[in-house]
C-alpha positions as CSV (number, residue, x, y, z in Angstrom):
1,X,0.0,0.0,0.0
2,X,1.4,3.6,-1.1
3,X,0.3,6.2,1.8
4,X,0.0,9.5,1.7
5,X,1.1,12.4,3.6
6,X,-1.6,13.4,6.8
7,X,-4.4,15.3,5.4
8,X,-3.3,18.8,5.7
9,X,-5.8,22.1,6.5
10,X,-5.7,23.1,2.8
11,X,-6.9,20.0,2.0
12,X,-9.6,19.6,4.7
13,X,-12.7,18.8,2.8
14,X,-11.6,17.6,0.0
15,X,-13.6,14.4,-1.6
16,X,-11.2,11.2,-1.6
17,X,-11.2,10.9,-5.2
18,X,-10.4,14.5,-6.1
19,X,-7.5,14.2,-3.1
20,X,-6.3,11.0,-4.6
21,X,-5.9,11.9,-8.1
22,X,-3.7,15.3,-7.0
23,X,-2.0,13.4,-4.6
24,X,-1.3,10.0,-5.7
25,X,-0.5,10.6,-9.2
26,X,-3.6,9.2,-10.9
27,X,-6.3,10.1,-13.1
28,X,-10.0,10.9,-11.8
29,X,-11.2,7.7,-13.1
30,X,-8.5,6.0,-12.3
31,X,-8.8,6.8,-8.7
32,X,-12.5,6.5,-8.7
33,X,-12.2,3.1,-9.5
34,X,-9.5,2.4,-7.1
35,X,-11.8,3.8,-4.5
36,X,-14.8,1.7,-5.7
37,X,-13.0,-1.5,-5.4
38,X,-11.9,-0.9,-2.3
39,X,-8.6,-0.6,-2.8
40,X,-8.2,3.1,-0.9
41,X,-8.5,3.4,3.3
42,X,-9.1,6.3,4.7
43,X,-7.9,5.5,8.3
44,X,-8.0,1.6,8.0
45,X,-11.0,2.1,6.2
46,X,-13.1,2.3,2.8
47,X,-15.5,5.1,2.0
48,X,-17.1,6.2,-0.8
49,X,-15.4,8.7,-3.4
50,X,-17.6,11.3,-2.1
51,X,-16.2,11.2,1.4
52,X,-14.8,14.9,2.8
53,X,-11.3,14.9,4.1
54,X,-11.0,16.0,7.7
55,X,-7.2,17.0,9.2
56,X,-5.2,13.8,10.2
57,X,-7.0,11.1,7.9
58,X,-4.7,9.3,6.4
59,X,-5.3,7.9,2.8
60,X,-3.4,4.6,1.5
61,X,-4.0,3.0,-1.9
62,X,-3.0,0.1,-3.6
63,X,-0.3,0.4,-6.4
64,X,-0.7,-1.4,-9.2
65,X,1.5,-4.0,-10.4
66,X,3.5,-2.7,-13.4
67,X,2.5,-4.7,-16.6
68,X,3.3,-4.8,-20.5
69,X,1.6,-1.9,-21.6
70,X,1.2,-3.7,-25.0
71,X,-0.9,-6.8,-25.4
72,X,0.3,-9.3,-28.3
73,X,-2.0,-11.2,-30.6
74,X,-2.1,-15.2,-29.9
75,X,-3.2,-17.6,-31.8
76,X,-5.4,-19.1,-29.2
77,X,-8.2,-21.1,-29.5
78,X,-12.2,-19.2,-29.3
79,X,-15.4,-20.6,-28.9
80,X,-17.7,-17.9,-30.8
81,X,-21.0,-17.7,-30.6
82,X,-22.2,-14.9,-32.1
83,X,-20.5,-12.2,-34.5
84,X,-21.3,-9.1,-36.5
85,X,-19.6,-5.6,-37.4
86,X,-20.4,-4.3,-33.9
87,X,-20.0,-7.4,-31.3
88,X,-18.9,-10.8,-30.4
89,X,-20.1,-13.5,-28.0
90,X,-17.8,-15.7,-26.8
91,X,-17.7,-18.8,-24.5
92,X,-14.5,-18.7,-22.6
93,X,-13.5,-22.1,-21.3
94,X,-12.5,-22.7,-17.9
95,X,-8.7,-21.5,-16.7
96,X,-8.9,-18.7,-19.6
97,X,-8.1,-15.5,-17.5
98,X,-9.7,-12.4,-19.6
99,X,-7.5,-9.8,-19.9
100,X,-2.8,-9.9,-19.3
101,X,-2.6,-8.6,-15.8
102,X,0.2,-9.0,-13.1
103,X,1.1,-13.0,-13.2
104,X,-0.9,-13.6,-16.3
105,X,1.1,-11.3,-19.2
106,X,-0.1,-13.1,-21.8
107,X,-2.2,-16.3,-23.1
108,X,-5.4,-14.2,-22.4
109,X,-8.9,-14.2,-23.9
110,X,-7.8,-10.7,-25.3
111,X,-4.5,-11.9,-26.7
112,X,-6.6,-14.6,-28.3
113,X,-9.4,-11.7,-29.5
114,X,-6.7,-9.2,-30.9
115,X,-5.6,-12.9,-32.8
116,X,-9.2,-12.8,-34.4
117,X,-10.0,-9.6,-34.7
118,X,-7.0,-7.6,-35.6
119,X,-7.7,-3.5,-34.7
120,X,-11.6,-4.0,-34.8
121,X,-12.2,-4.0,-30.6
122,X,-13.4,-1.3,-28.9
123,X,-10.8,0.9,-26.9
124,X,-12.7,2.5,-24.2
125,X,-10.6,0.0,-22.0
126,X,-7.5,1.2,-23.5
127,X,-4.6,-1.1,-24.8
128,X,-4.5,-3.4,-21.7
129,X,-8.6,-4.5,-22.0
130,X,-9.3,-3.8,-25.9
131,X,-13.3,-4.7,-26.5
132,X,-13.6,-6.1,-22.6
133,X,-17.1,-5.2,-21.7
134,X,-17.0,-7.3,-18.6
135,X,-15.2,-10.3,-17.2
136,X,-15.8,-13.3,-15.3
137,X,-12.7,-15.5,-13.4
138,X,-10.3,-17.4,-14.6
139,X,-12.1,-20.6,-13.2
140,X,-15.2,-19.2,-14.0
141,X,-16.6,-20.5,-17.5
142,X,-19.3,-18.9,-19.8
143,X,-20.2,-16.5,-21.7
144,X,-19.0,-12.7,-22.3
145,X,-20.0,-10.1,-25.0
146,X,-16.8,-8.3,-26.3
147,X,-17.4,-4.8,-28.4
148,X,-16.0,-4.2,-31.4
149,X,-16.1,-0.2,-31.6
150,X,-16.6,2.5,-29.0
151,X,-20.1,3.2,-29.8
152,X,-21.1,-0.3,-29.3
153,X,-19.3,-0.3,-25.6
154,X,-20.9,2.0,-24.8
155,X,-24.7,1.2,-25.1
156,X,-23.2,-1.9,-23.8
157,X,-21.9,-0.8,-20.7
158,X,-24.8,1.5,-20.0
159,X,-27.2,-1.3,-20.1
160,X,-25.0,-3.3,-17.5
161,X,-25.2,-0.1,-15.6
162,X,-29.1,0.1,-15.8
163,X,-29.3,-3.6,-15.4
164,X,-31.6,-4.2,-18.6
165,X,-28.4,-6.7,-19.7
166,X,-29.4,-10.1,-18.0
167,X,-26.6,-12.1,-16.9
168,X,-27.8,-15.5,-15.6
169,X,-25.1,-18.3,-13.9
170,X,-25.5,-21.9,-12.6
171,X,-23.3,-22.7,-9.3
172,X,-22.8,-26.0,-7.2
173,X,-22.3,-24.9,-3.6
174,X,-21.5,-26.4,-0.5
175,X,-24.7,-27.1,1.8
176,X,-28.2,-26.1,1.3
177,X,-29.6,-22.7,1.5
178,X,-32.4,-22.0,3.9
179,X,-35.5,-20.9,1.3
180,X,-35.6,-21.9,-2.6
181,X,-35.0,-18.8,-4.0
182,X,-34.1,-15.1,-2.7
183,X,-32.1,-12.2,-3.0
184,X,-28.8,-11.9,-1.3
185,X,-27.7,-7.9,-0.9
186,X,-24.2,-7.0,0.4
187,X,-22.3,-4.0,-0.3
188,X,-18.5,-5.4,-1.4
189,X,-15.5,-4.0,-1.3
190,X,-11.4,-5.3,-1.0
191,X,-10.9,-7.1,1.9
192,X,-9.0,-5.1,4.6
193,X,-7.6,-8.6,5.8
194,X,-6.7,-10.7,2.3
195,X,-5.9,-7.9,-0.4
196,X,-6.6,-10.7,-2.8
197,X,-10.0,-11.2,-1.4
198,X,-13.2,-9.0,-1.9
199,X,-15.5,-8.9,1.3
200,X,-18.8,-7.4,2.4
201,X,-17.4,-4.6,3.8
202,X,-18.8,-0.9,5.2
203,X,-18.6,1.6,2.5
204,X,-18.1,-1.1,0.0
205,X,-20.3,-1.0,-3.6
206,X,-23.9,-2.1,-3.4
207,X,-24.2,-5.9,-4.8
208,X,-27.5,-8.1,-5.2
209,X,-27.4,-11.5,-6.3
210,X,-31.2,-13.6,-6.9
211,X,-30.6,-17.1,-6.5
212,X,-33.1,-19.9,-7.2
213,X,-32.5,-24.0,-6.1
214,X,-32.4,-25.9,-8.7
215,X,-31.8,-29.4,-7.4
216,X,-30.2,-30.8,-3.6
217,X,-28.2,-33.8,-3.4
218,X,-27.0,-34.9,-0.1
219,X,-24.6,-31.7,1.5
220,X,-24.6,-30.0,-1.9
221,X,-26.6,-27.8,-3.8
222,X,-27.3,-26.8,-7.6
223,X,-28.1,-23.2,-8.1
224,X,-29.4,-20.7,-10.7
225,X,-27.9,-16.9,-10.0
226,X,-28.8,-13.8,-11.7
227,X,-27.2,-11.0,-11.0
228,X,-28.2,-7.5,-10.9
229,X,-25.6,-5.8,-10.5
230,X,-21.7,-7.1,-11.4
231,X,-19.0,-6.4,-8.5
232,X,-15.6,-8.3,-8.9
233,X,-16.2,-12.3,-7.2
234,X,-20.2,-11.2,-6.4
235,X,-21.4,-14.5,-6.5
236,X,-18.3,-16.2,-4.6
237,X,-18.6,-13.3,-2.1
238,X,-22.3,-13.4,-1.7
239,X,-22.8,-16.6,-1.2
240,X,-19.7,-17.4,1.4
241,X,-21.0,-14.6,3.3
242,X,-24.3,-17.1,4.0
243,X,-21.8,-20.2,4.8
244,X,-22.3,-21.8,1.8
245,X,-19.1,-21.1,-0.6
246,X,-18.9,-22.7,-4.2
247,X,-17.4,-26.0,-4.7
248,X,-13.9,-25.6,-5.2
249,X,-13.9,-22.3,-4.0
250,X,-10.7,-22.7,-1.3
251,X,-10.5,-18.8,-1.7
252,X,-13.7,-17.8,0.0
253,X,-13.7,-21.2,2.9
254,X,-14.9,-24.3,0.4
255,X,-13.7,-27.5,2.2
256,X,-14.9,-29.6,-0.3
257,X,-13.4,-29.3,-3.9
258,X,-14.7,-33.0,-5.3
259,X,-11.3,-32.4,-7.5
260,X,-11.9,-29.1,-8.5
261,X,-9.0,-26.9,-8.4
262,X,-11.3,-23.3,-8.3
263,X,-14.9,-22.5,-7.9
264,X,-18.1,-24.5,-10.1
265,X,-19.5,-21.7,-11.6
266,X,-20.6,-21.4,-15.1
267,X,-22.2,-18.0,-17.0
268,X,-25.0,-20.1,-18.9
269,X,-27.0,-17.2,-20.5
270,X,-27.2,-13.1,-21.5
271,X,-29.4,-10.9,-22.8
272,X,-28.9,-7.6,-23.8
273,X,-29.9,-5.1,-26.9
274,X,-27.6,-4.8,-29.9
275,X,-26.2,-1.7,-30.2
276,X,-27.1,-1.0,-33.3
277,X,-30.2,-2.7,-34.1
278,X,-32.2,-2.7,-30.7
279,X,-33.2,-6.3,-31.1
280,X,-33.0,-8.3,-28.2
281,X,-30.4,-11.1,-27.9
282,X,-30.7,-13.9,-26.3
283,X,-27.1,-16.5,-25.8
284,X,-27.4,-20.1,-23.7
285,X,-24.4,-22.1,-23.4
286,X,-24.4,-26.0,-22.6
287,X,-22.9,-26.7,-19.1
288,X,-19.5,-27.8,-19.9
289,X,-17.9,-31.4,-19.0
290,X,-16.4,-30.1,-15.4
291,X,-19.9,-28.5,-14.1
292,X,-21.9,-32.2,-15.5
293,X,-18.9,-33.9,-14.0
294,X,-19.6,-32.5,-10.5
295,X,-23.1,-32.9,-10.9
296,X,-22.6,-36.6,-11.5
297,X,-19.9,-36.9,-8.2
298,X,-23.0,-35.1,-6.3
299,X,-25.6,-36.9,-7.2
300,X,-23.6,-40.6,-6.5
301,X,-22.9,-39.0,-3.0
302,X,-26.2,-38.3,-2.1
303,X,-27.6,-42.2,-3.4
């Protein structure tokens, strides 16, 4: 973590992302989004960007982990679903992480999309996330929509923001939940214990996840998630904060991995507008071999 000098009387008042981006070197945005995943304390602590300074605080972020600026193309196997001029759909298999990041410079779904599509990817995102709409984990299979110009991100992203763009997952978790559908809310932020982790945490972004049970075998259940809104790990977060952690999930307290290495979650379907057009689009993707394989181990179990 980078801290920053004591808040001084000058800067008394100030809201934390205004301070942080003259302070700590970064943009606006930059340090808006640092703030909204949780990744600035003020005093120990997160708080919204909004949050006035007051003489003493103290204001710590975390730096980012230097990485090539430049992503390659790679000649990487895609599973497309869907493509025109404006957009692709893609199913990303399992252990695919989405975009070169610190430990992971390359062998990416974006090195593999710059392979397919050359220049034609949006670059709201800039040169490290060309096209990237949204991502799911690395252990998390499914589906994503990638953009292939700005304008197209853009309606994109606002419908995620307004949450007309349906994202719907299937999970196998540990345990049995206590009604057979619901609504889990939980504002998440970084964890101020595990930097790696994301927690419900006080001042944290709001999250809600719907669930519905789909099936029970023995001490495991299948679920159905949809979320409405999309913070980093939601669904992992959400549902270890009830006790009942995904299968495979040793991050967030799964004891059981059945021979999983990483969580049993699959993003089955979307829906969203097209850009262009208006028409609404509607993607489902087959459970792949490691979700059904799971599903078999369960079921045995529970005989």
């Amino acid at each position: 973590m980078i801290k920053l000098p004591q808040i001084a009387e000058e800067d008394v008042g100030k809201r934390l992302d205004v301070y942080l981006s003259e302070k700590g070197g970064l943009t606006r945005s930059a340090a808006q989004k640092k703030i909204e995943s949780g990744e600035v304390l003020v005093n120990g602590e997160s708080k919204p960007k909004k949050h006035p300074l007051s003489a003493g605080d103290e204001v710590s972020f975390a730096e980012d982990e230097p990485i090539d600026d430049i992503n390659r193309p790679q000649e990487i196997p895609l599973e497309i679903v869907y493509e025109d001029e404006d957009l692709l759909v893609v199913n990303k298999e399992r252990g695919i992480v989405v975009h070169p990041a610190a430990g992971n410079p390359d062998g990416t779904l974006v090195n593999a999309l710059l392979f397919h599509c050359g220049d034609s990817l949006s670059g709201i995102n800039g040169v490290k996330r060309p096209g990237i709409v949204h991502r799911i984990d690395k252990d998390t299979s499914g589906l994503l929509v990638v953009a292939k110009n700005d304008a197209s991100h853009l309606s994109l992203a606002e419908q995620i923001k307004s949450h007309s763009f349906e994202r719907q997952y299937q999970a196998v978790i540990c345990g049995r939940m206590k009604e057979e559908q619901g609504r889990i809310e939980g504002d998440i932020g970084r964890s101020l214990k595990d930097r790696k982790k994301m927690a419900i945490v006080k001042g944290g972004r709001s999250a809600v996840t719907h669930y519905r049970v789909l099936a029970e075998y023995g001490r495991y259940s299948h679920l159905a998630l949809q979320l409405e809104t999309g913070r980093t790990h939601q669904i992992r977060v959400h549902l270890s904060s009830l006790g009942h952690p995904l299968v495979g999930d040793t991050l967030y307290g799964a004891r059981d991995d059945l021979g999983l290495q990483g969580q049993c979650l699959h993003a089955k379907t979307i829906s969203f507008r097209h850009p262009k057009s208006g028409e609404l689009l509607h993607f489902d993707s087959e459970l792949p071999p490691y979700f059904e394989d799971i599903l078999n181990k369960i079921r045995n179990l529970s005989r």
